[in-house]
C-alpha positions in Angstrom: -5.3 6.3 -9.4 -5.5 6.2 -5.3 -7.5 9.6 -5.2 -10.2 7.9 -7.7 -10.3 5.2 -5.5 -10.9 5.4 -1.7 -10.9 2.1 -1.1 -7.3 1.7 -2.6 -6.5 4.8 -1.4 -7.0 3.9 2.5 -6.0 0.3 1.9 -2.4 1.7 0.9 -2.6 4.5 3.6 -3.1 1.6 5.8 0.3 0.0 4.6 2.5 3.4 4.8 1.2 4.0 8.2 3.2 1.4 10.0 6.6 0.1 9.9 5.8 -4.1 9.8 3.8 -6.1 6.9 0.3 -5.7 6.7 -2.8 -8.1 5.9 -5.1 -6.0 3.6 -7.8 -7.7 1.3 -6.0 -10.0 -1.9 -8.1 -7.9 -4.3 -6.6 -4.5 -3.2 -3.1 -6.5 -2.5 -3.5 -7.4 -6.3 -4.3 -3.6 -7.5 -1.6 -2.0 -5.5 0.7 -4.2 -6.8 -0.3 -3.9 -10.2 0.8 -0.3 -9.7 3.9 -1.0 -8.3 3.3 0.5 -4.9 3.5 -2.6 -2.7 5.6 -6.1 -2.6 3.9 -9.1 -1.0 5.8 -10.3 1.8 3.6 -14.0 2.3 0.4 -13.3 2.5 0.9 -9.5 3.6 2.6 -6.6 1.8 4.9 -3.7 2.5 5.6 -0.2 0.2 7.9 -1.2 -2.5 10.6 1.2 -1.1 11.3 3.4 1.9 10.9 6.5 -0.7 6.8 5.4 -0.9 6.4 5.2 2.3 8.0 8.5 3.0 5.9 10.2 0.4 2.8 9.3 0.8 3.3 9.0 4.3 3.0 12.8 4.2 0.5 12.9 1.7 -2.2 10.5 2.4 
């Protein structure tokens, strides 16, 4: 699904790049929660678990 996209793709490489909540547009918040990637965290959202941040850390 993220290598179809780009713009989800580098919205969530954006999240798994850093180690504190990020801000990222609601509509891409909303996809990548759908997928069960993220949690929201307020307004902002982290990776679900350490293990997808991890991952795709290395792969995105």
């Amino acid at each position: 699904m993220l290598e179809g996209n780009p713009e989800l793709k580098a919205a969530f490489k954006k999240v798994v790049m850093v180690r504190e909540s990020v801000n990222i547009d609601y509509i891409l918040t909303y996809k990548l929660d759908s997928l069960g990637l993220v949690k929201l965290v307020g307004n902002d959202v982290v990776p679900r678990c350490e293990l997808y941040r991890q991952y795709f850390y290395e792969r995105l």
